[in-house]
C-alpha positions as CSV (number, residue, x, y, z in Angstrom):
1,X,17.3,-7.2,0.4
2,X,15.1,-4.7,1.4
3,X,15.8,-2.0,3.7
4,X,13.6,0.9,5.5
5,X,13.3,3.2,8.7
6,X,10.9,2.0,11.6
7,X,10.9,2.0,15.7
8,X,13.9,0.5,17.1
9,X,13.9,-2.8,18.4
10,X,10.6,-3.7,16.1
11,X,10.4,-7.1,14.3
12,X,10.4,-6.1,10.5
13,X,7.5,-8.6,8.9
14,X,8.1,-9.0,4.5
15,X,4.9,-10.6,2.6
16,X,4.7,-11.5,-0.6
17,X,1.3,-10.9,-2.9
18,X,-0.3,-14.3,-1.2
19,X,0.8,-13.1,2.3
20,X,3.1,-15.5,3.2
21,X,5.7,-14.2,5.1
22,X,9.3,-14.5,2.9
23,X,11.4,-12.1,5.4
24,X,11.9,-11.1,8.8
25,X,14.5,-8.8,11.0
26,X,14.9,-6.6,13.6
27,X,15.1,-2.6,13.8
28,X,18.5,-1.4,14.5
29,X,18.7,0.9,17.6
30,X,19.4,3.8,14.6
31,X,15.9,2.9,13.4
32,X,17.1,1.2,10.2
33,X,16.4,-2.3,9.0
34,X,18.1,-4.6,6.3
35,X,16.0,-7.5,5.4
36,X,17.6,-10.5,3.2
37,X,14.7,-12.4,1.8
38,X,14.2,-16.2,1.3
39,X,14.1,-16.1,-2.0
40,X,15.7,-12.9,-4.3
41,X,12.7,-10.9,-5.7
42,X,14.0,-9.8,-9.6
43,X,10.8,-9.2,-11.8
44,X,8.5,-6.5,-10.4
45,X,7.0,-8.0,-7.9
46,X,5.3,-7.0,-5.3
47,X,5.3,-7.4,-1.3
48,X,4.4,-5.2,1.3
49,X,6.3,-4.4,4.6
50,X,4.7,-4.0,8.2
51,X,6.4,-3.7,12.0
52,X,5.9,-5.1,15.1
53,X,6.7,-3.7,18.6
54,X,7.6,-5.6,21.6
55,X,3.9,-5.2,22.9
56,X,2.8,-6.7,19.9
57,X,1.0,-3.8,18.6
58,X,1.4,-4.0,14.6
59,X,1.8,-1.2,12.3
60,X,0.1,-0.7,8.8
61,X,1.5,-2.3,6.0
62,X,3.3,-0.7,3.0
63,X,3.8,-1.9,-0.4
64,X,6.7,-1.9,-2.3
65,X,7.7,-3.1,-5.7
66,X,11.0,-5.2,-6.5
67,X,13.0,-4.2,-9.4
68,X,12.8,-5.9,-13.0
69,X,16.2,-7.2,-13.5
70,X,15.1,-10.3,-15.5
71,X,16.3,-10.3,-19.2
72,X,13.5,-10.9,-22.1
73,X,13.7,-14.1,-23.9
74,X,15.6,-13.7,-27.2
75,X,13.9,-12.7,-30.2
76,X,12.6,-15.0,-32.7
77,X,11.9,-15.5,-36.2
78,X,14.5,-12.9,-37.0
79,X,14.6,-12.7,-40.9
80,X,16.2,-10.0,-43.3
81,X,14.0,-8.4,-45.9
């Protein structure tokens, strides 16, 4: 999920590093947003975030980074001396 602050009413636009789209929803009338994504994002990537007002006007994109919340493989070849 991935939340933010933007113009009420706005259609909240998530890309992923290719820019394809992989989220959408709507500014609350609070200014918040809470986007679920297609897919969970859980090893650092990274997508960026842009808005889109009724009259179509588009905002800039931001970036932003997912968390790394995937394990490392086990260690190998473990061995005592």
């Amino acid at each position: 999920t991935i939340t933010g602050k933007g113009e009420p009413g706005a259609n909240v636009v998530v890309k992923d590093e290719d820019g394809n789209i992989i989220g959408e929803g709507t500014v609350d009338e609070d200014g918040n947003f809470e986007v679920e994504l297609d897919e969970p994002l859980t090893n650092g990537e990274e997508v960026t975030v842009g808005l889109v007002d009724e009259a179509g006007n588009k905002s800039p994109e931001v970036g932003a980074t997912a968390p790394d919340t995937t394990a490392p493989e086990a260690p190998t070849d473990v061995e005592f001396s």
